[in-house]
C-alpha positions in Angstrom: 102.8 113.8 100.9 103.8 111.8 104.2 101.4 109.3 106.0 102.7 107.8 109.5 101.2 104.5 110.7 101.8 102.1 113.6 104.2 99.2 113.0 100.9 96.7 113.5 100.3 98.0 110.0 103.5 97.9 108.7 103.4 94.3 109.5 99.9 92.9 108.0 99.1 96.2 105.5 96.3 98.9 106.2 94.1 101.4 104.4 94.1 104.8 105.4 92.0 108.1 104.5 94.4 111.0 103.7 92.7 114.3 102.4 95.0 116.1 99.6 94.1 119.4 98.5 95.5 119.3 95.2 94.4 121.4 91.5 91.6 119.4 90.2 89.7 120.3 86.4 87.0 123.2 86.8 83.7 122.0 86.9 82.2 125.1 85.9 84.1 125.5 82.4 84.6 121.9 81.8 88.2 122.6 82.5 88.3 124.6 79.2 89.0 127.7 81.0 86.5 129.4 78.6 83.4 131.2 79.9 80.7 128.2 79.0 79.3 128.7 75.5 82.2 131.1 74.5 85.2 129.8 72.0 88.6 130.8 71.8 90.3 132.8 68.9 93.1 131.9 67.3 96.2 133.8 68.1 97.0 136.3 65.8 100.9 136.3 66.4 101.6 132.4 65.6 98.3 131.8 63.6 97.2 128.7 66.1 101.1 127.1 65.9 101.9 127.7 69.1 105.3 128.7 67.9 107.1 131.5 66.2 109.8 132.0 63.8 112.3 134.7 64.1 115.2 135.5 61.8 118.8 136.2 63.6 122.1 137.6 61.6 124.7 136.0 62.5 128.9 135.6 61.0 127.4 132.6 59.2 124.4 134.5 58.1 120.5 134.6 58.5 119.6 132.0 61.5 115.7 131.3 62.0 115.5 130.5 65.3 111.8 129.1 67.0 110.2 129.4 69.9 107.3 129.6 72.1 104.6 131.9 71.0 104.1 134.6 74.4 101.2 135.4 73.6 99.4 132.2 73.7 102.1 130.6 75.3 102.5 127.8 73.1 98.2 126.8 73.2 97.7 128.5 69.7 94.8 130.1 70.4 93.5 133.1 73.0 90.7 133.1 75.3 89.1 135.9 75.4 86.6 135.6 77.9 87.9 133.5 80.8 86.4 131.5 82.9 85.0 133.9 86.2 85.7 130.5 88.6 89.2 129.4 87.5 90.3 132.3 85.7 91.1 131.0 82.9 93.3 128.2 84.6 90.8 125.4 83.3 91.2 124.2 87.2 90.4 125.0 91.1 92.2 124.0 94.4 89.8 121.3 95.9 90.5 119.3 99.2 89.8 115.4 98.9 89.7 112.4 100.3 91.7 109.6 98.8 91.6 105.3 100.4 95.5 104.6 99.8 96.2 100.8 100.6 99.5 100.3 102.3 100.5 96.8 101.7 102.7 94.7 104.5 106.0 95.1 104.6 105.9 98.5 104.4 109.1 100.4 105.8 110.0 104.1 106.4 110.7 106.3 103.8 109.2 103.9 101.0 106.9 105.4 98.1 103.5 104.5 97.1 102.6 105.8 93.8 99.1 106.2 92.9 98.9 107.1 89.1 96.6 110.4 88.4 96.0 111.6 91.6 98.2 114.2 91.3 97.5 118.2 90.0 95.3 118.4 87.4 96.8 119.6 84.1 96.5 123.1 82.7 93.2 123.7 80.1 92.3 120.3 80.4 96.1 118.5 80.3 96.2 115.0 82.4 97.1 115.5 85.5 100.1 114.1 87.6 100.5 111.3 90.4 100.9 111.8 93.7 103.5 110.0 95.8 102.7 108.4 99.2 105.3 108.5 101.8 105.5 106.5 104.8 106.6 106.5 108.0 106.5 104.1 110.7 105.5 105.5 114.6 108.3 103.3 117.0 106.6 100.7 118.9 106.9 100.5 123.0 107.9 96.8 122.5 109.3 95.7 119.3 111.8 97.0 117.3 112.4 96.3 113.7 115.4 94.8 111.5 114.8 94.3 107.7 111.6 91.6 108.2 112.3 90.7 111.6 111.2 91.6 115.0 112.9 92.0 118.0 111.8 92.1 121.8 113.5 91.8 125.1 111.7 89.9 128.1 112.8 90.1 131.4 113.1 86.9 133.4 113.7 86.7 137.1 117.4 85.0 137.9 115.1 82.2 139.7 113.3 81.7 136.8 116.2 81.6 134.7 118.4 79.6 137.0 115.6 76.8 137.2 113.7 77.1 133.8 109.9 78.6 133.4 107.3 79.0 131.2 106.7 83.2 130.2 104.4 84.5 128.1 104.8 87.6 125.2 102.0 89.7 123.3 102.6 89.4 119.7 100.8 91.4 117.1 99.2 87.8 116.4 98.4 87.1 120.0 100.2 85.3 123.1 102.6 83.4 122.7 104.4 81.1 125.1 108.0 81.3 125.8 109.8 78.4 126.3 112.9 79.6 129.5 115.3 76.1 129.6 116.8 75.7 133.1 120.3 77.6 133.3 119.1 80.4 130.9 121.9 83.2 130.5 121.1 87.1 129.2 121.4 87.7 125.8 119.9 84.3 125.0 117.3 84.7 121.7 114.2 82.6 121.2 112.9 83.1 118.1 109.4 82.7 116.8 108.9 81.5 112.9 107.0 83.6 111.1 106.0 86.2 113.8 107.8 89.1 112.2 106.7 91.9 109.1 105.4 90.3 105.8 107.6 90.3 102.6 107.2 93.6 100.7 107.6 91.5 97.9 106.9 87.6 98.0 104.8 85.3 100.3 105.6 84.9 104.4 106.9 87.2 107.0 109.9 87.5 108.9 110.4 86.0 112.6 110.1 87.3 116.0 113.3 87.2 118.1 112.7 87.7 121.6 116.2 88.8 123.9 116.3 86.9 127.6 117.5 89.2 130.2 117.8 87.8 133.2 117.5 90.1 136.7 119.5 90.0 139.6 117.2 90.9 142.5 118.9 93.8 144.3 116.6 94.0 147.4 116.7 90.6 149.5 115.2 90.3 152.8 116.5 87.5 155.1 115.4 84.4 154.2 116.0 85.4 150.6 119.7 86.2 151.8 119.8 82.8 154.0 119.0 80.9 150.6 121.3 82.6 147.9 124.2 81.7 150.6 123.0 78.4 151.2 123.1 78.1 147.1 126.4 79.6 146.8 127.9 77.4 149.3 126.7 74.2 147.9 127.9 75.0 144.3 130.9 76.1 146.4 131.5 79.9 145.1 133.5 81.9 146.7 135.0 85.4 146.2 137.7 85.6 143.9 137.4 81.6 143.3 136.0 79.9 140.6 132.8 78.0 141.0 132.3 74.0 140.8 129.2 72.4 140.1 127.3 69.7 142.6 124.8 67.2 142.1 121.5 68.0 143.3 122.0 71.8 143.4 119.4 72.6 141.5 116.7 70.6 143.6 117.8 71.6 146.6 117.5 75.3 145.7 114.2 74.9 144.1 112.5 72.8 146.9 114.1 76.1 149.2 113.1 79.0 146.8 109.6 77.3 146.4 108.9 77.3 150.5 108.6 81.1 150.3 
């Protein structure tokens, strides 16, 4: 069966309830399939083997060939009265509720396999496992990539231009960003050990967060009066290539910061 969780789990492990109706041993019949205080007979066609012999002529002669008895099919004995709950099946469908533990590191489409929990056996046999699939919900914010994390932040071209301080949620809490002055997009910060834990082995993965940096695209005047004023004393021009001037950087800070 398939379980979906959030990525938060996928990252520090959960425990979830799923309900499974699966075959499960009669409670009535002790999962004999027998009426209670009734026995079964032996078969009279294989005499309780379970298995009969059959002689075939063929070019090379007689062949004895075995094979399951039909009438018992292969159990070596015949119930006679069956059980009135399970008829005869030695088991019911039952819906329950199973605590799976879904360790870290988790991804989609990996198996959990919990030993026994499957269908119960016919007439008493063990029964099977049952197979956990997950699947991971995508998350608003992060994205994952093997055992890392990845995020993109947008910072204003100020911001970026001058350097800043930003903050991110983490699934471990805030964290501070760390914007140096002249920041381009694309730029990566990456926080240690921020990321999905190790499916197998100690730690977890990091946290890579993606700069972008926004060009404002509605400027009222002053705003207008300042980008030119920065433009002209780095000396840009249209079709030109740009030089860089001492001081630039104050002066358009002290500017920027008078709004």
């Amino acid at each position: 069966m398939r379980v979906r969780i959030d990525l938060r789990d996928a990252v520090f492990g959960t425990t979830k309830e799923v309900e499974v109706e699966t075959a499960v041993g009669c409670s009535v019949c002790d999962a004999s399939g027998m009426q209670p205080g009734t026995k079964p007979s032996t078969c009279p066609d294989c005499h309780g083997q379970g298995q009969i012999q059959r002689p075939m002529r063929s070019i090379l002669g007689t062949v004895v060939q075995t094979q399951t008895c039909p009438r018992c099919t292969g159990f070596g004995n015949i119930i006679e009265d069956p059980c009135k709950e399970c008829d005869g099946q030695g088991r019911v469908r039952e819906r329950r509720t199973l605590k799976v533990k879904i360790p870290g590191g988790v991804d989609r489409g990996n198996r959990i396999h919990l030993a026994g929990e499957g269908e119960a056996g016919v007439a008493g046999g063990p029964p099977g496992d049952l197979f956990i699939e997950v699947d991971v919900r995508p998350h608003d914010v992060f994205t994952r990539r093997g055992n890392d994390l990845h995020a993109t932040v947008t910072v204003p071209m100020a911001s970026a231009a001058l350097g800043t301080t930003t903050t991110i949620e983490t699934f471990d809490g805030v964290e501070d960003l760390d914007v140096k002055p002249g920041t381009q997009s694309g730029e990566v910060i990456t926080l240690r050990g921020k990321g999905v834990a190790h499916l197998r082995g100690a730690g977890r993965g990091d946290l890579k967060v993606h700069l972008k940096v926004e060009t404002p695209t509605k400027l009222n005047d002053k705003q207008r009066e300042l980008l030119k004023m920065l433009a002209e004393e780095r000396g840009d021009k249209p079709g030109e290539s740009s030089t860089e001037h001492k001081g630039m950087f104050k002066k358009f800070r002290e500017a920027w910061e008078s709004l």
